[in-house]
N, C-alpha and C positions, 0 to 999 in steps of 0.2 A: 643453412636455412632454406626451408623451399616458401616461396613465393606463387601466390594462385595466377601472378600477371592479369590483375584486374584490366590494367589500362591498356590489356592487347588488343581489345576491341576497336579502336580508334587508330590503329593499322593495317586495320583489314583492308582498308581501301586503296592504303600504299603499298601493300602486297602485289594485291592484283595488278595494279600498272607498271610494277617491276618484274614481275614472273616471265617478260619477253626479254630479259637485259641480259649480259654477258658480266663472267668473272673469272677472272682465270684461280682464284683463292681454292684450296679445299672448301668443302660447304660453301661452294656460290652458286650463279644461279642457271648452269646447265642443267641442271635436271630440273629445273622449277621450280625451286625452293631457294630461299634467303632468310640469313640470317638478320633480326634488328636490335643493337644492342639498347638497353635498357639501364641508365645508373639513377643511383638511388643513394640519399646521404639519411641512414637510418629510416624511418617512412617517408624521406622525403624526395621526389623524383628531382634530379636536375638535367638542368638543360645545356649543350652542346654550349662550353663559351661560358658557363654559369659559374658562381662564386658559393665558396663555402663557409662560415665561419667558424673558428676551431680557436679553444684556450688551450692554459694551461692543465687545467684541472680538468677538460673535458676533452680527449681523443676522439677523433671522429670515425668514425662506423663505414663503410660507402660498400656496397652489395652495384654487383654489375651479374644484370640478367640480359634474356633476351627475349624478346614479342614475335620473335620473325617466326618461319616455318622451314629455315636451316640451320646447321650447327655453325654455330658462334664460335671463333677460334682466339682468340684472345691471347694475343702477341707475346706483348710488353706490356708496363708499369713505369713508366720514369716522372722524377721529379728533379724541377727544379728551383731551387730554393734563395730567395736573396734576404739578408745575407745565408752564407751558405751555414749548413746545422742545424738553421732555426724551423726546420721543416724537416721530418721527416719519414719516412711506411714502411710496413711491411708488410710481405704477403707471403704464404705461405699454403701451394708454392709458389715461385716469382716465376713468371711463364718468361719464354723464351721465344726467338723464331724457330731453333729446334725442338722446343718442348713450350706449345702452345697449350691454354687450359681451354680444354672444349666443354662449352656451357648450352647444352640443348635448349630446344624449346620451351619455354614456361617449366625448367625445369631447375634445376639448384642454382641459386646462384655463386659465383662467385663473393667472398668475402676478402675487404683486405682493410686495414687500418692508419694512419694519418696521426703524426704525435708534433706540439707549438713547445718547443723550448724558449720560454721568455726570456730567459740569462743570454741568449745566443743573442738574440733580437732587444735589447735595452740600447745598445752604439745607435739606432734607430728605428723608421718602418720598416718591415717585414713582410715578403710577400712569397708567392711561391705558384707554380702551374704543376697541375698534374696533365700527364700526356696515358691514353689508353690507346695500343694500334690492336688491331684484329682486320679481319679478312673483310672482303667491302660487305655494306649494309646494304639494304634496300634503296637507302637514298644515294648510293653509291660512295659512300666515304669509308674508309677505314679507319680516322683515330677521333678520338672524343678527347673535348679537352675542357677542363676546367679549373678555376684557381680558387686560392687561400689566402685566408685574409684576417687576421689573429682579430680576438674580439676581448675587449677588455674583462678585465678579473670581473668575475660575480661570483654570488653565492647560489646554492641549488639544494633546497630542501631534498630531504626522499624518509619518510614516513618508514616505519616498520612498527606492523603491520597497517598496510593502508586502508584496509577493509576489515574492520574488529567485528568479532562473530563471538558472540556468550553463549552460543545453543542453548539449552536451556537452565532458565533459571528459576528454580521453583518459589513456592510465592515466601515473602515476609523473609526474603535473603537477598543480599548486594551483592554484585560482583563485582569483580575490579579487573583488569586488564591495561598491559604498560606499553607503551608506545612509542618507541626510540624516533627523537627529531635528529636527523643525520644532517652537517652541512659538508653534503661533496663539495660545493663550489669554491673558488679561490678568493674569496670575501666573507667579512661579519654578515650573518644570516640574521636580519630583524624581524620578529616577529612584534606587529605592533599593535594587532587586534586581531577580531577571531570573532565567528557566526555559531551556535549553540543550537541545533535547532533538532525538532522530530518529539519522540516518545517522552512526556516529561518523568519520565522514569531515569532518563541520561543524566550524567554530571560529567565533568573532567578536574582535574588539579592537578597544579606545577607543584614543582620539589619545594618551593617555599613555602608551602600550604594555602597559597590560593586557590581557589574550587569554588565553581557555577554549577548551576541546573539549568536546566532548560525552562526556559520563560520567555514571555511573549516581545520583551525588550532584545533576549540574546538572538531569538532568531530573526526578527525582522531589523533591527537596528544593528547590532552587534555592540559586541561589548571590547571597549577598548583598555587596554593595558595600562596602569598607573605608570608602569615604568617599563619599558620594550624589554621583550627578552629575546637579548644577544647571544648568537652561537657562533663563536668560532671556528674557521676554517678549518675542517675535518675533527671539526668536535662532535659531542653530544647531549642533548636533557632529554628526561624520561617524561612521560604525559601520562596522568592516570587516568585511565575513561574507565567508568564504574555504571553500572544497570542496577537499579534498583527494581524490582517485578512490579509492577500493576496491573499484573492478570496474565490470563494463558494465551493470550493472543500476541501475534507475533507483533515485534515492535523494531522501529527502524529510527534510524539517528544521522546525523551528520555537521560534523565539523569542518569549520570553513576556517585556516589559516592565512590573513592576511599577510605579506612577508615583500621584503624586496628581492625575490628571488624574480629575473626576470620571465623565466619561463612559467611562470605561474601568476601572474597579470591580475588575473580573474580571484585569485585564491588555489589553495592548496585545499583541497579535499581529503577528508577523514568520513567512510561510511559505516556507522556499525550497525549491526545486526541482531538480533534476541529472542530465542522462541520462533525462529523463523523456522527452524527446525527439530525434532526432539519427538519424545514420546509423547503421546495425548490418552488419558481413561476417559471414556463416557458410559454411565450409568445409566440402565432405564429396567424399571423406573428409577425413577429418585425423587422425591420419599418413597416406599414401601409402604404400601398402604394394603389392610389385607382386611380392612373394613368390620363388619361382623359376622363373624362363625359361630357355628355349634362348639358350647361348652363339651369338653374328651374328644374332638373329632380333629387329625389333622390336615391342616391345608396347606399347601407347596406353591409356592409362585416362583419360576423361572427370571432371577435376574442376570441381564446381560450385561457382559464387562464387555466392551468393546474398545481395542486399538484405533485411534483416529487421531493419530500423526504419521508422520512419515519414515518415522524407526522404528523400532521394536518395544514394545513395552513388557515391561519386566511385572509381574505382580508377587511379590514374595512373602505377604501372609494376608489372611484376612480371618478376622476373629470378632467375635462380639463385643465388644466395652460393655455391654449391657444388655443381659438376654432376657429380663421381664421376670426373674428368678427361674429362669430354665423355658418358657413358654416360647421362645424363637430359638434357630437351632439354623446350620446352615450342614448342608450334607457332606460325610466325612469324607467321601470317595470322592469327591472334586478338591478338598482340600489334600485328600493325598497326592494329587498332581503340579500342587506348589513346591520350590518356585515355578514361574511357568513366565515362556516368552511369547507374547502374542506379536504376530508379523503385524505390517500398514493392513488395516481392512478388514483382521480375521475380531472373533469375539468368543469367549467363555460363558457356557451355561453356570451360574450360581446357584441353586435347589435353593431358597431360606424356607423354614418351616416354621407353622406357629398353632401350636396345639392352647386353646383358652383352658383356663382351671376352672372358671367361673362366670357367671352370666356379670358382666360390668355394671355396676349401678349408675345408674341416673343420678345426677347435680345440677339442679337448676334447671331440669330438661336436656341434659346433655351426657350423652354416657361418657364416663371416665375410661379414654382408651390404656393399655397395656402399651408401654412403650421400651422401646430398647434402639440400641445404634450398634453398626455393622462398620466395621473398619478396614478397608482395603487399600494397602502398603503395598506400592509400587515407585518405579523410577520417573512417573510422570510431573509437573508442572504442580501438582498438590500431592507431592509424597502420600501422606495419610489422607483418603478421601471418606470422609465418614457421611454413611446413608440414616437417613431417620426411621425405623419400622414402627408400625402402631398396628391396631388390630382390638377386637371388644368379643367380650362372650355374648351370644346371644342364644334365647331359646326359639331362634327361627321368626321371632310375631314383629320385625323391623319392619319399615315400609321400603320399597322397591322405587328408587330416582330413575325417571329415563326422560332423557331428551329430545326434543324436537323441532328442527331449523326447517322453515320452508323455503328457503332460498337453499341449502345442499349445503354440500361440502364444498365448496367451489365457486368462488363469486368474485366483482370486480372493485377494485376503490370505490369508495362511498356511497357502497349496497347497505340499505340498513337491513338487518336480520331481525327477523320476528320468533323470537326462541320461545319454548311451551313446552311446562312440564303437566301438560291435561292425560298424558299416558301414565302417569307414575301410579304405580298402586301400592295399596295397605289393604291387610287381613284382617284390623281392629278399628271400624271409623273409619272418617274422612283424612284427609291429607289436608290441613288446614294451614301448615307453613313453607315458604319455601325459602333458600337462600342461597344465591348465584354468585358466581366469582369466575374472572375470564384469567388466560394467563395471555399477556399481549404484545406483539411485538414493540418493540422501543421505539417511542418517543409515541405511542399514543394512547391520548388522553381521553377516551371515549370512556362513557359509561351507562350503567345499564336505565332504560327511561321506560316508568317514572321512576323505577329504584330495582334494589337486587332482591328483593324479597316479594314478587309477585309473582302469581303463577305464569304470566304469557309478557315480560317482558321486551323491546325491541333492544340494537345494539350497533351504531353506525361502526364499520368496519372498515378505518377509512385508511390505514394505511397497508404496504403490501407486507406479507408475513403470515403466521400460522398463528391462529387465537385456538385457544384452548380452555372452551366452557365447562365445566363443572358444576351440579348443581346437589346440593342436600334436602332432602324434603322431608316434612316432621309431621306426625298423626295427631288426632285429636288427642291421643292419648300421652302424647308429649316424647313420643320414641323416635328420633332421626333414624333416617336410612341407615339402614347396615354398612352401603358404601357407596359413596359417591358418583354419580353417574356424571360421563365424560365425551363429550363430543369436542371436534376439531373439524377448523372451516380454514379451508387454504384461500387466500386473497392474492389474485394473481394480476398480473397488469398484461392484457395481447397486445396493446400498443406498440409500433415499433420502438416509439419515446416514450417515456413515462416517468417524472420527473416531484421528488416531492419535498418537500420543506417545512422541518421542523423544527421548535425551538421551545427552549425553555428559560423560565425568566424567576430567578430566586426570590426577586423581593413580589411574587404572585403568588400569593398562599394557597391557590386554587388556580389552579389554572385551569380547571373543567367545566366552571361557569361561563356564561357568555352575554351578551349585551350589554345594556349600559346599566351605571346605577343612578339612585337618582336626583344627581347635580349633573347630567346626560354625559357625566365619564364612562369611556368603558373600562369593563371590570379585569382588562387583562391587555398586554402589550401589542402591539401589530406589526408583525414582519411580513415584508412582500413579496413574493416569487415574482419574477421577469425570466423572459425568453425573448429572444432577440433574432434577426433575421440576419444575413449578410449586409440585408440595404438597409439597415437599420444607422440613422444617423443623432437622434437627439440631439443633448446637450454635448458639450469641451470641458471638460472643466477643468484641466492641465493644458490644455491650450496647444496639443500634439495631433487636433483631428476627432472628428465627433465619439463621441464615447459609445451612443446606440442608446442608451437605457431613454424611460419617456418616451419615444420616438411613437406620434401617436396612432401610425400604420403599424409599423416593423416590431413593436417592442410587444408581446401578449404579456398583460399584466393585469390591475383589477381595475381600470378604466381602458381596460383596452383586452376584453377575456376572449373573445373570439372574433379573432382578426381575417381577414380573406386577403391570402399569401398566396397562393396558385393557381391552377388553373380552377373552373367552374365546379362547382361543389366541395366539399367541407373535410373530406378525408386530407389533404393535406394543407388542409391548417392546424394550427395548434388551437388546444382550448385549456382554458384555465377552470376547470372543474368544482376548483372550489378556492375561494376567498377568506382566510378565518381575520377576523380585526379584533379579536380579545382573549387572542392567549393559545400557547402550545401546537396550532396546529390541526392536522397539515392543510400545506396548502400543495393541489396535486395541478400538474397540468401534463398534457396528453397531443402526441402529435403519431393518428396513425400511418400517412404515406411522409413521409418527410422527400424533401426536392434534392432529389442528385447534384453533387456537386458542391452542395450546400455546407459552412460550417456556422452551425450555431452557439449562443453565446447562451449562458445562464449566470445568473445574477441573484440578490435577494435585498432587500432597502429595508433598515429601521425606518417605515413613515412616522410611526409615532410610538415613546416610550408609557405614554399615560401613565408618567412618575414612577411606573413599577423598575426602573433602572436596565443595567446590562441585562440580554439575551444572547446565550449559549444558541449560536443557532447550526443543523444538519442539513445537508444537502445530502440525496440520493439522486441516481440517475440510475435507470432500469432500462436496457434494451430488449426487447420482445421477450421480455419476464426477467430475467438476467442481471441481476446488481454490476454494472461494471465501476461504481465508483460511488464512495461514501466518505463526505468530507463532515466530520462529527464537532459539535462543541469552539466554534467558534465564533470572539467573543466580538457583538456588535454593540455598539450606545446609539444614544438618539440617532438619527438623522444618516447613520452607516450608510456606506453603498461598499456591498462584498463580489468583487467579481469572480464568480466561483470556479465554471471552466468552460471550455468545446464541446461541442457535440460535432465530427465530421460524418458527412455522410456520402456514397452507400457504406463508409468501412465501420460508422458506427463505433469508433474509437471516442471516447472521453478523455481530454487533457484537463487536470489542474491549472488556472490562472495563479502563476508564484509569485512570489518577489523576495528577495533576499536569498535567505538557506531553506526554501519549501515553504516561506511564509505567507499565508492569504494574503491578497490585493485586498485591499480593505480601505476606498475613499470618505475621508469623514468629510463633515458639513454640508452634506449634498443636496440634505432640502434648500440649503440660500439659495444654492444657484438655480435650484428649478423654478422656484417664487420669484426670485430677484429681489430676495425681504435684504 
């Protein structure tokens, strides 16, 4: 085994004050160099005179290095043992004074082994010294000594495999995977509980047919065992861990075995994995939309298959289900290069083509599009990826949608946009209708005011993410655009923090209204963002030391939105940008020079449920535009305090606040204490 000799550093300074000293040994210190030997019982350093403990069931390991900056000559090996057989090693080879093991600098170690026969040692205690001579060290000794000291029978889990990986698994399919619980130790192995926790996509089950999911009980609580399950000394049971898919996104899991194994105190850990890795299709467009053409004329739009996972993706047919009785067609010369493996990153041109037979009629003012689906059979996360194509005959006299933002393509949290279709033209009449629809990053609730069917509507833009406006516009003559006109506004946050909270609350049948109604309730629930300072000290409410939240300097929240934290002027404070009190969101807050040294705290408080019940609430944290962390859907009731995570700074690292097996901190009743109701 080669060893990197981390802990040489902290000899460098007893080098130098030995480099004048005499040894008469090979490798000593005439020529300036010394050897320092190094022993070690498995990763664990000991010390000159130090104790080991060693069972039956467990043989001890001991590696002898060296830190110095001369070769290390390594004698002998003796033990002695009382009573005698009940101790005893071997090494291979077993050095001698004439056949010494020379062990260089920070370079291989020596290896030798230590075996406790109990039967020899039952007549009573049991002890034993081990003696190492070598050529003198820098401290000028030549033998290292340490003893043994037998440690009573235990059990010792070991997991296979201890890190479960499903790679991919495509959707509306379970996998299963088996887990052998091994007891090496020399005792009944109890397993008495156990932590469930991560992607609720996870389950497990014992041979009996017991079997959990993941829920918000197994992973912050744990779920205990009706009746323990015992494994005997060098036995084994199987554990089923199964992944059910809820999406192409990677998912991660973890099992926490409770047990009496003593080396595992804390728990035994089970980590698995899914979709962490595998092939990924992405589509664009997707739908296929080829709007209105000339009746006999055909038109080709380029759709790209793109690889975007980290393997290879396989595509082995792709065909119509439904070509509009022949009016879509996809080009045979690219089908002839199926199957095909696209590398991470690369992408395939698709041809689809769609010649109209006929001008499409109008229903109710709406032309009846020609519709078909396109099916593309690969190894990815949705085997079959089927795309929607549509498309409409026309004799050219459509009206023309175009877009216009005056705020750009590029804007910051809660810019509102002033969008206008005054450019859009028609060859028959006026443009008398319009109708707008955004495609919007998750979790925001904005909409278009005073509605979607105006010509120059606005559109607060308030979380970070790409929106995707779309507008249709109709003539007097009752004819929609040919095709939908398409603009995109990227929402970017330059803050170095940027920080946003969202949430959503089921029993709120709208969450896009706002203020109150009128018995002065508001019409929607109130979740609060907090940001916290280092000197942030507030309430206790566990009575281990102030908690921070409220704190009514250090805490930026919505009675405390912009605070004055540093030195004179306003870039590094935090500001709380926006306060929502009736529903969904968000609430943003922004700190652009944050204070070196500094770790800050983020939070979010049920103040008030206004009877709408639980709220699924999101935390993001954004560093100078950059998602470093997204804690999704978790579940608050009244009066919650969720302590979400860190922000250090200047490294700009995000920690999750856990508890349990990855479970939110999540303090209930936390309005009494701030009232004192």
């Amino acid at each position: 085994m080669l060893r990197t000799g981390l802990r040489a550093l902290v000899m460098m300074g007893a080098i130098g004050m030995a480099a004048c000293a005499g040894d008469s040994g090979s490798g000593g210190f005439s020529d300036g160099s010394a050897p320092q030997i190094e022993v070690s019982e498995g990763a664990n350093p000991l010390v000159n005179g130090g104790t080991v403990g060693i069972s039956a069931d467990r043989p001890a390991t001991i590696y002898v290095g060296n830190t110095g900056t001369g070769t290390l000559n390594l004698k002998a090996i003796s033990i002695a043992s009382s009573p005698e057989g009940a101790f005893s090693l071997t090494s291979l080879p077993m050095p001698s004074d004439a056949s010494p093991i020379a062990v260089e600098p920070l370079g291989l170690e020596h290896e030798f082994a230590i075996y406790f026969d109990s039967s020899v040692a039952n007549a009573g205690a049991a002890s034993a010294t081990v003696t190492l001579k070598t050529n003198k060290n820098i401290d000028g000794l030549d033998t290292f000594t340490f003893h043994l000291s037998p440690e009573a029978a235990a059990p010792r889990l070991q997991a296979t495999p201890k890190v479960v990986e499903f790679d991919t698994v495509t959707a509306d399919t379970t996998a299963t995977k088996k887990v052998t619980l091994l007891n090496l130790g020399a005792a009944d192995l109890v397993i008495s509980s156990f932590y469930l926790a991560g992607n609720p996509g996870y389950g497990m089950a014992l041979a009996d047919g017991q079997s959990w999911g993941v829920t918000q009980e197994s992973a912050s609580q744990g779920i205990t065992l009706g009746s323990p399950l015992v494994i005997p000394q060098g036995q084994a049971v199987f554990l089923d861990v199964t992944y059910t898919a809820t999406g192409p996104e990677a998912a991660e899991g973890q099992i926490v075995l409770m047990t009496n194994d003593p080396s595992a105190a804390d728990g035994y850990v089970i980590q698995m994995f899914a979709n962490v890795a595998g092939p990924c299709i992405e589509v664009t467009p997707d739908p296929l939309s080829f709007g209105g053409k000339l009746v006999g004329q055909t038109s080709t739009i380029n759709m790209t298959v793109s690889s975007c996972g980290d393997r290879a993706l396989t595509i082995s047919n792709v065909s119509f289900l439904d070509d509009a009785g022949g009016m879509f067609s996809v080009n045979q010369a690219a089908l002839a290069l199926l199957p095909l493996d696209l590398q991470p990153g690369t992408s395939l041109q698709l041809p689809v083509s769609y010649t109209p037979a006929a001008v499409s009629p109008l229903v109710g003012g709406q032309q009846q599009l020609d519709a078909g689906t396109l099916r593309i059979e690969s190894n990815a996360y949705l085997a079959e990826k089927d795309v929607a194509v549509t498309g409409f005959g026309t004799d050219g006299t459509c009206p023309t949608a175009v877009i216009n933002v005056t705020e750009g393509e590029e804007v910051t949290p809660q810019t509102r946009l002033h969008l206008s279709a005054s450019n859009s033209t028609t060859a028959n009449g006026a443009i008398t209708g319009w109708e707008w629809s955004v495609i919007a990053p998750p979790g925001s609730v904005s909409t278009f005011v005073p509605s979607a069917f105006v010509q120059s509507p606005t559109f607060e833009a308030n979380v970070v993410g790409e929106y995707i406006f779309r507008l249709k516009v109709i003539n007097a003559n009752g004819v929609e655009s040919c095709e939908q006109a398409s603009y995109t506004v990227y929402v970017t946050s330059p803050e170095a923090i940027h920080v946003e909270l969202l949430w959503r609350t089921p029993g709120d049948v709208n969450e896009a209204d706002e203020g109150f109604n009128a018995f002065g309730e508001s019409v929607g629930s109130d979740v609060d963002l907090h940001f916290t300072h280092p000197n942030a000290r507030g309430f206790d409410l566990d009575f281990n030391g102030p908690d921070g939240w409220f704190d009514d300097r250090w805490d930026a929240f919505w009675s405390n939105a912009h605070p004055n934290w540093g030195a004179a002027g306003s870039n590094d404070d935090p500001g709380l940008d926006r306060d929502d009190t009736d529903g969904g969101g968000p609430e943003n807050l922004n700190l652009d020079v944050p204070e070196n040294g500094r770790t800050y705290k983020v939070g979010a408080h049920y103040w008030d449920d206004w009877g709408y019940g639980a709220a699924f609430t999101t935390v993001r944290v954004y560093i100078y535009g950059q998602l470093r962390m997204e804690w999704a859907n978790v579940q608050l009731i009244n009066h919650d305090m969720w302590e979400v995570c860190t922000i250090d700074w200047p490294s700009g690292a995000v920690t999750k606040i856990q508890q349990g097996a990855g479970a939110p901190l999540v303090r209930h009743n936390y309005w009494d204490l701030l009232f004192g109701l």
